[in-house]
mmCIF file as Biopython writes it, N, C-alpha, C and O atoms, coordinates in Angstrom:
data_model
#
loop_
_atom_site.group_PDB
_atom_site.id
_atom_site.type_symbol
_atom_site.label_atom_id
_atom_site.label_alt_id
_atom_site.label_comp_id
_atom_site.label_asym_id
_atom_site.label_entity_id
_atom_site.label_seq_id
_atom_site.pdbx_PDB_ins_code
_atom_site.Cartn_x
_atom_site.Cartn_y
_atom_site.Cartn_z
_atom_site.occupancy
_atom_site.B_iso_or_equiv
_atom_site.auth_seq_id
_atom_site.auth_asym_id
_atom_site.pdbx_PDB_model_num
ATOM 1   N N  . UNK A ? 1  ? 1.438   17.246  -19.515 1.0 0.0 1  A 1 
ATOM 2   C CA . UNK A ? 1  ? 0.641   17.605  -18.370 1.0 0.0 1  A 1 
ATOM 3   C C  . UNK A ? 1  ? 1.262   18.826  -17.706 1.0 0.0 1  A 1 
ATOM 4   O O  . UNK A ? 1  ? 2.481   18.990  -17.761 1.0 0.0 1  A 1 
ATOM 5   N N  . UNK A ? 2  ? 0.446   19.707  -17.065 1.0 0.0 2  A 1 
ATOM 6   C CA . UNK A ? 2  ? 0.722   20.695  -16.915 1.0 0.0 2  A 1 
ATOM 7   C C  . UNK A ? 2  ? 0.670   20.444  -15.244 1.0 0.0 2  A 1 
ATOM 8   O O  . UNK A ? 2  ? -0.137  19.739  -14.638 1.0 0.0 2  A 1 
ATOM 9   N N  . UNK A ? 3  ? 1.956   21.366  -14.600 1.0 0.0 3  A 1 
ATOM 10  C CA . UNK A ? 3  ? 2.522   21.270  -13.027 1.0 0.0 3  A 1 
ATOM 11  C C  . UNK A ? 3  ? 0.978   21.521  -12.248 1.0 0.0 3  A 1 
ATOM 12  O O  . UNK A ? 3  ? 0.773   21.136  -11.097 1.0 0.0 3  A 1 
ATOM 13  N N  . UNK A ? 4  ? 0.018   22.182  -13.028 1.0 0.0 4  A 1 
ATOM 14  C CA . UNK A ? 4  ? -1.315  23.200  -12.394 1.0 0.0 4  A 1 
ATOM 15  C C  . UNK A ? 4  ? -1.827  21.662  -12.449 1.0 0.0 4  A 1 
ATOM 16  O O  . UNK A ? 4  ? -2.373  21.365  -11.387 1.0 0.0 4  A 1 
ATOM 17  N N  . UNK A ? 5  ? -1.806  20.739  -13.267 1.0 0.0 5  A 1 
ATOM 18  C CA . UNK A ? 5  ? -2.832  19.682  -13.704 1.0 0.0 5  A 1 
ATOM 19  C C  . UNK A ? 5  ? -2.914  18.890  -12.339 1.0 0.0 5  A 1 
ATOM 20  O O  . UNK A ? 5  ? -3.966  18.343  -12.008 1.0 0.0 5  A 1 
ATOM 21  N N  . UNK A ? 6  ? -1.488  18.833  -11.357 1.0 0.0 6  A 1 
ATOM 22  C CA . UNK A ? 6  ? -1.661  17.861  -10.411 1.0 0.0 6  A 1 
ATOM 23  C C  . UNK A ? 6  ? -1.893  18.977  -8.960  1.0 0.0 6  A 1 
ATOM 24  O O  . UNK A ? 6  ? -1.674  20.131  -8.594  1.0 0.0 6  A 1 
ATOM 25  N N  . UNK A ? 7  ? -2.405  17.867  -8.567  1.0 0.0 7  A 1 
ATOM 26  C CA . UNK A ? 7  ? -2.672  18.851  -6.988  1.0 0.0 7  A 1 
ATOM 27  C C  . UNK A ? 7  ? -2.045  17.855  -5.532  1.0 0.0 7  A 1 
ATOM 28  O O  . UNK A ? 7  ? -2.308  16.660  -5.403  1.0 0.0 7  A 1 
ATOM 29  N N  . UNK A ? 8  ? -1.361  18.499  -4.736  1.0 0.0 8  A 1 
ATOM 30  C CA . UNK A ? 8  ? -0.623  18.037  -3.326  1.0 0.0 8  A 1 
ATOM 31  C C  . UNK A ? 8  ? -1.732  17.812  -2.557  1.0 0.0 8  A 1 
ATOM 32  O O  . UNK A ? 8  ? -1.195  17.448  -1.511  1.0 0.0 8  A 1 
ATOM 33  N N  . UNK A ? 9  ? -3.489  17.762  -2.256  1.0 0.0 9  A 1 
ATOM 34  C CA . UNK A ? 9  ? -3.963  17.756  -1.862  1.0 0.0 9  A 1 
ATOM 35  C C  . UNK A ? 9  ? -4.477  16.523  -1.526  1.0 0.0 9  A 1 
ATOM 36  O O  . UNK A ? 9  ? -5.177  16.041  -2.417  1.0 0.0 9  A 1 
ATOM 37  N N  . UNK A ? 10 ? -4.337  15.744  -0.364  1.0 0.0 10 A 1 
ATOM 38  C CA . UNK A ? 10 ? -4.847  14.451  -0.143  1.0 0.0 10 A 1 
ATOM 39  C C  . UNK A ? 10 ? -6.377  14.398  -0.595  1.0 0.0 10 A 1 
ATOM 40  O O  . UNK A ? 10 ? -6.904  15.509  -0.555  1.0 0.0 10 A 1 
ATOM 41  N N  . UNK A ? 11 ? -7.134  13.458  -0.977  1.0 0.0 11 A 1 
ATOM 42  C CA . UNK A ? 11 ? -8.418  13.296  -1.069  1.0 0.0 11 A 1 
ATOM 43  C C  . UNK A ? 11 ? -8.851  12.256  -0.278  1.0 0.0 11 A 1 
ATOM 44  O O  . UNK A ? 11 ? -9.975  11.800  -0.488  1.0 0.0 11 A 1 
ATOM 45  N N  . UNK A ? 12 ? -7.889  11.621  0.936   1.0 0.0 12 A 1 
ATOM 46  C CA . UNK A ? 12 ? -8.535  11.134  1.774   1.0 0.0 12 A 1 
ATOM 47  C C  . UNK A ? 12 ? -9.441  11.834  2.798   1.0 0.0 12 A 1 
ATOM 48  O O  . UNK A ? 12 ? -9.302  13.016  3.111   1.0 0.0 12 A 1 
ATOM 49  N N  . UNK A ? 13 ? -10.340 11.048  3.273   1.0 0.0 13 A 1 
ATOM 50  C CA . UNK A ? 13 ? -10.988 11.357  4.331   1.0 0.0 13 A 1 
ATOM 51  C C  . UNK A ? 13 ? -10.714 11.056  5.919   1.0 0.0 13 A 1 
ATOM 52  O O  . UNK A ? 13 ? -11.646 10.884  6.704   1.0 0.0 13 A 1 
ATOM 53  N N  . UNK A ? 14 ? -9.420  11.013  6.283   1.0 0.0 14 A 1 
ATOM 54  C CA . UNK A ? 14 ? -8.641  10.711  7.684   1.0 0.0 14 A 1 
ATOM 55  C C  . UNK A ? 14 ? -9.372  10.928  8.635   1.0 0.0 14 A 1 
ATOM 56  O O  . UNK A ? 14 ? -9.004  10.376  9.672   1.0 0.0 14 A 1 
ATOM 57  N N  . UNK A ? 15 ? -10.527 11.687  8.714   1.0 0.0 15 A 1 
ATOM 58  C CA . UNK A ? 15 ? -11.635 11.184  9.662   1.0 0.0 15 A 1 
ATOM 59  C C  . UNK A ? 15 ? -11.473 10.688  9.892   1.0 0.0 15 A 1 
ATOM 60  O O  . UNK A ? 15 ? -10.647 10.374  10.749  1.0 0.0 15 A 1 
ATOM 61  N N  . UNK A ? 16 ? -12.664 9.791   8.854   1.0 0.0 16 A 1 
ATOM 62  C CA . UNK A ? 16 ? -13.303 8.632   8.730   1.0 0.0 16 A 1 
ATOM 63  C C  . UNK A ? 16 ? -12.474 7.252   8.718   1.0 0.0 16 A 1 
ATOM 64  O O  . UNK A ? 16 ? -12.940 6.252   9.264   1.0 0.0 16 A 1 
ATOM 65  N N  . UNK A ? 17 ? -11.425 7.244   8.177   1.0 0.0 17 A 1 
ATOM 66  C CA . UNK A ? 17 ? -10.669 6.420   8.400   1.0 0.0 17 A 1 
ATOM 67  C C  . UNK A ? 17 ? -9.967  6.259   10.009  1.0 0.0 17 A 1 
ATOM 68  O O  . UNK A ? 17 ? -9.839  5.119   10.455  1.0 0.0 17 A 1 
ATOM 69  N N  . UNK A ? 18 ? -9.611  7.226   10.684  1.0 0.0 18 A 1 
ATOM 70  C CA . UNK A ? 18 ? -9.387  7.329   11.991  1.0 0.0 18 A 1 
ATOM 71  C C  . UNK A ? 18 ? -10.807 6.961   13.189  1.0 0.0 18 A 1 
ATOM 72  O O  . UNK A ? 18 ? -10.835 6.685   14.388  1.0 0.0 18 A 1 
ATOM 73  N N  . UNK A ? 19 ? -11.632 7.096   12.359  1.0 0.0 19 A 1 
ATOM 74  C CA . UNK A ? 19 ? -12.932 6.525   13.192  1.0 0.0 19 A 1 
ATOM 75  C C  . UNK A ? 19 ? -13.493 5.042   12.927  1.0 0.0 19 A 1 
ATOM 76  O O  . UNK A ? 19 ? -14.513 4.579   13.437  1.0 0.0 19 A 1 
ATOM 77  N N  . UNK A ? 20 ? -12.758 4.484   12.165  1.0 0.0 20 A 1 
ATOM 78  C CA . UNK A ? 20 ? -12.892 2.934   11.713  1.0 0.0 20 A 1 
ATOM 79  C C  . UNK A ? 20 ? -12.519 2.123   12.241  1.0 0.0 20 A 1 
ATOM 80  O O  . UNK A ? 20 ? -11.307 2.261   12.408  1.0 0.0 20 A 1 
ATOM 81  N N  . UNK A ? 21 ? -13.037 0.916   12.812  1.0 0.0 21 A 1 
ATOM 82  C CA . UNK A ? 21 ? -12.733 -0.031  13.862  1.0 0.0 21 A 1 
ATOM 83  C C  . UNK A ? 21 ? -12.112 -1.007  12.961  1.0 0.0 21 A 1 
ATOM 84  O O  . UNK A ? 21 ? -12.619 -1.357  11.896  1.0 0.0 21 A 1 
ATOM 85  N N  . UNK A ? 22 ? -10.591 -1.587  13.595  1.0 0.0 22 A 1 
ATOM 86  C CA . UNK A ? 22 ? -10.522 -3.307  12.673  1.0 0.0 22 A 1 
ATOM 87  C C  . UNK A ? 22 ? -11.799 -4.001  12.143  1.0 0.0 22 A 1 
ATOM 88  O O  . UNK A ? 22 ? -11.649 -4.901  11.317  1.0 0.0 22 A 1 
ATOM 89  N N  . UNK A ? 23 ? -12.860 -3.709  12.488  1.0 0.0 23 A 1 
ATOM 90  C CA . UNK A ? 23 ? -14.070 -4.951  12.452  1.0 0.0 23 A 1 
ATOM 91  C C  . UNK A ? 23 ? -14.525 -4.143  11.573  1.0 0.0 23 A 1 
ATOM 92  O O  . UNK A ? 23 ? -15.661 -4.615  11.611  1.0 0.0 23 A 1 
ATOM 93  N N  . UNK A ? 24 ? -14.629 -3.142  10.639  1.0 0.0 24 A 1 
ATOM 94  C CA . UNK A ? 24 ? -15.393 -2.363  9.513   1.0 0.0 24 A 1 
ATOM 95  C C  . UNK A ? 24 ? -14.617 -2.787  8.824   1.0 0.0 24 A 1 
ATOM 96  O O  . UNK A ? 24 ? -15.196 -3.590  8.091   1.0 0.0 24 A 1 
ATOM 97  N N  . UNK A ? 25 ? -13.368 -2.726  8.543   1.0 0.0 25 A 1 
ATOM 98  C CA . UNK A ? 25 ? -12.713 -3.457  7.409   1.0 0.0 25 A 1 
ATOM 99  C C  . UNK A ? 25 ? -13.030 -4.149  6.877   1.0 0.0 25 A 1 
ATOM 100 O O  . UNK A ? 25 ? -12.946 -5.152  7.586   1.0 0.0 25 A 1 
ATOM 101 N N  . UNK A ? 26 ? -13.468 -4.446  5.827   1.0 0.0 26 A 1 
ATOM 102 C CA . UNK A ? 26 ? -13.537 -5.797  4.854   1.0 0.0 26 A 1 
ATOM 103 C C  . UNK A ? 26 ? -12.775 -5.885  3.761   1.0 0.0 26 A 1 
ATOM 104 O O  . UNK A ? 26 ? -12.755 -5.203  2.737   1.0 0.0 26 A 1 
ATOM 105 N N  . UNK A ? 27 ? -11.712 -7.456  4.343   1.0 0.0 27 A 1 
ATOM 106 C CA . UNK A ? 27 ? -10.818 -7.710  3.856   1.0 0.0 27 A 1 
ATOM 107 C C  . UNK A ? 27 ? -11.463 -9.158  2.672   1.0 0.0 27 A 1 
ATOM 108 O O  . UNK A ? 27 ? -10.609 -9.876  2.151   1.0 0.0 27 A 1 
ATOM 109 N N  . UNK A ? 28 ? -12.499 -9.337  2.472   1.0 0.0 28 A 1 
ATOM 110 C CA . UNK A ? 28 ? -12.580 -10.429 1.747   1.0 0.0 28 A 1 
ATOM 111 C C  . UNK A ? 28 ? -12.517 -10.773 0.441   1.0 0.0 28 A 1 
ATOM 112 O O  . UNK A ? 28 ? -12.974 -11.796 -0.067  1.0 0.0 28 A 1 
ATOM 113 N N  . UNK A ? 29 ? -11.720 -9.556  -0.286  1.0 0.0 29 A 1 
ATOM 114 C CA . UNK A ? 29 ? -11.084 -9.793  -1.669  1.0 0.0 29 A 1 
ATOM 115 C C  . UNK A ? 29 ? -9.563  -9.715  -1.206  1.0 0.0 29 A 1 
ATOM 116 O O  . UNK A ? 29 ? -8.784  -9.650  -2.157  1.0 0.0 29 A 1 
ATOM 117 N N  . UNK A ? 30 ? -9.099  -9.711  -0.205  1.0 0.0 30 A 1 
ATOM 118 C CA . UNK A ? 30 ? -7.679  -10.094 -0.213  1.0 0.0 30 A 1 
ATOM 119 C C  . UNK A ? 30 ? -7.247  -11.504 0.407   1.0 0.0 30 A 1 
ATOM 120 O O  . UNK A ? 30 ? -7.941  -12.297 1.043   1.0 0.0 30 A 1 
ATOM 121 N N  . UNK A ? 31 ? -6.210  -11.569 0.124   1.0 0.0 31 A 1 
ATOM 122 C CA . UNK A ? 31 ? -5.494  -13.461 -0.151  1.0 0.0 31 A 1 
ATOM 123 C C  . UNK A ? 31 ? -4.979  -13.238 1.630   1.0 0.0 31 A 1 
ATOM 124 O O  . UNK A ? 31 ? -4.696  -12.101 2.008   1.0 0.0 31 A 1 
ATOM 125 N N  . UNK A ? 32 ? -4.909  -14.371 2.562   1.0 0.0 32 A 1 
ATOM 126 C CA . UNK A ? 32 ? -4.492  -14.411 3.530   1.0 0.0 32 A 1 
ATOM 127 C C  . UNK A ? 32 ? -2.983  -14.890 3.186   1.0 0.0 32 A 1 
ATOM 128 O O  . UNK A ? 32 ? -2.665  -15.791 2.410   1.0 0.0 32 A 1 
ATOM 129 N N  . UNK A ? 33 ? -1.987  -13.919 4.091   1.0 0.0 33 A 1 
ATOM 130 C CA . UNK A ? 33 ? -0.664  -13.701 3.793   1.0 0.0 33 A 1 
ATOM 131 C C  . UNK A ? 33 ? 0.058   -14.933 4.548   1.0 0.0 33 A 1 
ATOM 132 O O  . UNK A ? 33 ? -0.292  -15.033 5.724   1.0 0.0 33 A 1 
ATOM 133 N N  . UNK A ? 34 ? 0.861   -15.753 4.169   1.0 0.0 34 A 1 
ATOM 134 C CA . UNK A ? 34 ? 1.326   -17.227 4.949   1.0 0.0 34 A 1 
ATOM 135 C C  . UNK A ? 34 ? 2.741   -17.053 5.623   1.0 0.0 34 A 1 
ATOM 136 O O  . UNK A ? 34 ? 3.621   -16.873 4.781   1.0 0.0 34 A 1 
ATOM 137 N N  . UNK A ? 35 ? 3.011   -17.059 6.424   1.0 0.0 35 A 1 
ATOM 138 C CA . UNK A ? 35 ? 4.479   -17.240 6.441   1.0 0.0 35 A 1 
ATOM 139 C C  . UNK A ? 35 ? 5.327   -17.489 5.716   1.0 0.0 35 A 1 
ATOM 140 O O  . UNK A ? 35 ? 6.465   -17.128 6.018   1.0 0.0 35 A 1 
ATOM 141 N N  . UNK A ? 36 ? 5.182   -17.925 4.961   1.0 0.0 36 A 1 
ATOM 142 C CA . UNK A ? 36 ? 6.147   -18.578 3.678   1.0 0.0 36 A 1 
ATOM 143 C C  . UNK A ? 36 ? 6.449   -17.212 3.129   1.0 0.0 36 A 1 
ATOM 144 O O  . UNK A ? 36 ? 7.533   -16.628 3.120   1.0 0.0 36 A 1 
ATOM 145 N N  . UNK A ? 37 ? 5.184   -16.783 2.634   1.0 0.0 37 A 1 
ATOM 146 C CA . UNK A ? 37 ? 5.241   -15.739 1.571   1.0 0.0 37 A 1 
ATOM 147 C C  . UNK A ? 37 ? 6.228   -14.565 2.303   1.0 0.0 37 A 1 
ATOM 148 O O  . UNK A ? 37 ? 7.099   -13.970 1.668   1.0 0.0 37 A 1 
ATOM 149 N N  . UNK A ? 38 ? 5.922   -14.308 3.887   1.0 0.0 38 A 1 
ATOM 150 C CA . UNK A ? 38 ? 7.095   -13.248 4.355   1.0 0.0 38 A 1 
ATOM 151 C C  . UNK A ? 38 ? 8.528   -14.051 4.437   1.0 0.0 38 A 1 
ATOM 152 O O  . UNK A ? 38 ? 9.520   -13.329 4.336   1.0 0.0 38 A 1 
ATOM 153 N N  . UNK A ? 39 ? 8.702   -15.136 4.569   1.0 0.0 39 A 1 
ATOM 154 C CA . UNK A ? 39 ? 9.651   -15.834 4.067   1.0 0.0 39 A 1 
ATOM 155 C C  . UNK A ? 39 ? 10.380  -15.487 2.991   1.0 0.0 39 A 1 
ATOM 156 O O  . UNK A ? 39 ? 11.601  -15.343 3.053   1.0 0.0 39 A 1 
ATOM 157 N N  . UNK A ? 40 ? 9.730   -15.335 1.980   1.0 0.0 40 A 1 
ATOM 158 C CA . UNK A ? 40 ? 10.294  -15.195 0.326   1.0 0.0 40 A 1 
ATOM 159 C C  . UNK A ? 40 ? 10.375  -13.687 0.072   1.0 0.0 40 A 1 
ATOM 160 O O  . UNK A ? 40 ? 10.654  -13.282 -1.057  1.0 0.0 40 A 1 
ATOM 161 N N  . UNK A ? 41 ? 10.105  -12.717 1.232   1.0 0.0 41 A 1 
ATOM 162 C CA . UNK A ? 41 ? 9.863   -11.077 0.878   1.0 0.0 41 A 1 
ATOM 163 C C  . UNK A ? 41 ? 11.023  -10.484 0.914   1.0 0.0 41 A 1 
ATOM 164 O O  . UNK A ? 41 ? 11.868  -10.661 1.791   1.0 0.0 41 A 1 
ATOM 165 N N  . UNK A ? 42 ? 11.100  -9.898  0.154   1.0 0.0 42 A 1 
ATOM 166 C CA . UNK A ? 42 ? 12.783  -9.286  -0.042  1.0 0.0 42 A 1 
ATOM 167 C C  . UNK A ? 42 ? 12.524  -7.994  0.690   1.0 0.0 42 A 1 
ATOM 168 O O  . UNK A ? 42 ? 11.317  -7.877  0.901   1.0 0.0 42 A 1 
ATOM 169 N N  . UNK A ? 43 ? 13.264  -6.936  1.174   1.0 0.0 43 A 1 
ATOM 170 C CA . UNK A ? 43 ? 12.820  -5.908  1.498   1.0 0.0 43 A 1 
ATOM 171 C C  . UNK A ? 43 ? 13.977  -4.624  1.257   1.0 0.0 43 A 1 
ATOM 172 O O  . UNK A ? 43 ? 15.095  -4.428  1.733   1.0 0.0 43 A 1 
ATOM 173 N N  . UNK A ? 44 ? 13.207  -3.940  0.375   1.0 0.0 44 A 1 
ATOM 174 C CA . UNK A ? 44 ? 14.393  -2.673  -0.754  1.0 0.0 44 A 1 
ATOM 175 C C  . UNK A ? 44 ? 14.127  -1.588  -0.564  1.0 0.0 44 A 1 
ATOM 176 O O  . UNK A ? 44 ? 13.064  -1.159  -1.013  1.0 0.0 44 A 1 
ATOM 177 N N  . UNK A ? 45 ? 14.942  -0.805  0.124   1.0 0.0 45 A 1 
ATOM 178 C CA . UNK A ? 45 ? 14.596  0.564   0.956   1.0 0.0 45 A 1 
ATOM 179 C C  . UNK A ? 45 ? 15.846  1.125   0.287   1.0 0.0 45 A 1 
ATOM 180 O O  . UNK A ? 45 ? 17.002  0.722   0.418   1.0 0.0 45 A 1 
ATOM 181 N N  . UNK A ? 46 ? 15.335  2.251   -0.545  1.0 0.0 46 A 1 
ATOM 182 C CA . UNK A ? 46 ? 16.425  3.089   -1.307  1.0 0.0 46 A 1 
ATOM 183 C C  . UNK A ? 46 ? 16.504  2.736   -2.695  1.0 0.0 46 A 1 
ATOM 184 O O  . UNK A ? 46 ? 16.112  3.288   -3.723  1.0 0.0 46 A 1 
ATOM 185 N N  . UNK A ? 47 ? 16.934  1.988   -2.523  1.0 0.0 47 A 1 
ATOM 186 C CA . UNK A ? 47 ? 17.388  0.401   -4.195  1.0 0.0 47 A 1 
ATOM 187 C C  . UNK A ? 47 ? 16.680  1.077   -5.420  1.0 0.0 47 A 1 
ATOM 188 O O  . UNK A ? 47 ? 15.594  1.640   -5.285  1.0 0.0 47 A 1 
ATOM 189 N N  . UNK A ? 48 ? 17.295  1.005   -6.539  1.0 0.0 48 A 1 
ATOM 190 C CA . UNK A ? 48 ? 16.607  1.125   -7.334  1.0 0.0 48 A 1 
ATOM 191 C C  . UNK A ? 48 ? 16.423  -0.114  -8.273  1.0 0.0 48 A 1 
ATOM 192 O O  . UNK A ? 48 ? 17.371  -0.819  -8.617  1.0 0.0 48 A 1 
ATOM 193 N N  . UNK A ? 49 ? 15.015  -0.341  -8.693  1.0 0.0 49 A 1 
ATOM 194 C CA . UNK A ? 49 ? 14.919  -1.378  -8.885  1.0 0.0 49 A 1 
ATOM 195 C C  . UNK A ? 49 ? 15.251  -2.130  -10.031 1.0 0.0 49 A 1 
ATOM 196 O O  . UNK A ? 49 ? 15.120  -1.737  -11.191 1.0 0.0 49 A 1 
ATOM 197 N N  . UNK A ? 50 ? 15.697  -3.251  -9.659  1.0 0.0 50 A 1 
ATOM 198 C CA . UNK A ? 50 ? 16.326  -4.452  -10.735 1.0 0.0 50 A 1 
ATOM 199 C C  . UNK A ? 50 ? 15.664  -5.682  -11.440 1.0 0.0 50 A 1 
ATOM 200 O O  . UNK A ? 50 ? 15.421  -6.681  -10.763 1.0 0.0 50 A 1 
ATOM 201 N N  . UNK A ? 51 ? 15.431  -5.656  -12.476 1.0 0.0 51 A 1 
ATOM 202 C CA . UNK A ? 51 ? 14.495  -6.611  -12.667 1.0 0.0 51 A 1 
ATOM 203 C C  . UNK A ? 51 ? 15.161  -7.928  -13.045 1.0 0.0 51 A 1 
ATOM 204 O O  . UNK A ? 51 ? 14.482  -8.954  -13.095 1.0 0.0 51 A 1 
ATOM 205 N N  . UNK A ? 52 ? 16.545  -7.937  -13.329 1.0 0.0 52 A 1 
ATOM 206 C CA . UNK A ? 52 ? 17.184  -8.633  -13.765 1.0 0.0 52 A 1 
ATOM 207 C C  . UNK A ? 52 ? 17.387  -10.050 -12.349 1.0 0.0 52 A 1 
ATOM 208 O O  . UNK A ? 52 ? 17.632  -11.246 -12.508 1.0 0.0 52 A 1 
ATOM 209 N N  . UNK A ? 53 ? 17.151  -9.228  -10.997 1.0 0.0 53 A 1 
ATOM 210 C CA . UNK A ? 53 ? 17.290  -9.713  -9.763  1.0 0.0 53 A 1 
ATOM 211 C C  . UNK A ? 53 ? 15.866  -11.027 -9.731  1.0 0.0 53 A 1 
ATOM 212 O O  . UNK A ? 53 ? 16.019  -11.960 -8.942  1.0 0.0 53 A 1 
ATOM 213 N N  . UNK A ? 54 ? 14.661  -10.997 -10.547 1.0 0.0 54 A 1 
ATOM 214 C CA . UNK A ? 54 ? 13.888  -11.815 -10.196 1.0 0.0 54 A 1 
ATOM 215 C C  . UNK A ? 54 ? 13.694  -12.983 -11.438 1.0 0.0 54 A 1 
ATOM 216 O O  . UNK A ? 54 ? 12.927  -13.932 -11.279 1.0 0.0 54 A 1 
#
């Protein structure tokens, strides 16, 4: 792939997203997150990752 092939250019629309209310969201293909699960969340800032760790 060629350096020309990729582009730095967001293709969001930050408008539109900045004009979106919590209540336009539709979240109903995602799983409701439990306490537990942030319970069990590891959190790896820098780290490179280990797979041997899970």
């Amino acid at each position: 792939m060629k350096k020309s092939d990729i582009s730095n250019k967001s293709q969001t629309d930050w408008e539109r997203l900045d004009a979106m209310k919590d209540e336009d969201i539709n979240l109903s293909d995602c799983s409701e997150v439990t306490p537990e699960m942030f319970a069990s969340g590891v959190v790896r800032r820098g780290l490179k990752f280990n797979p041997k760790s899970f």
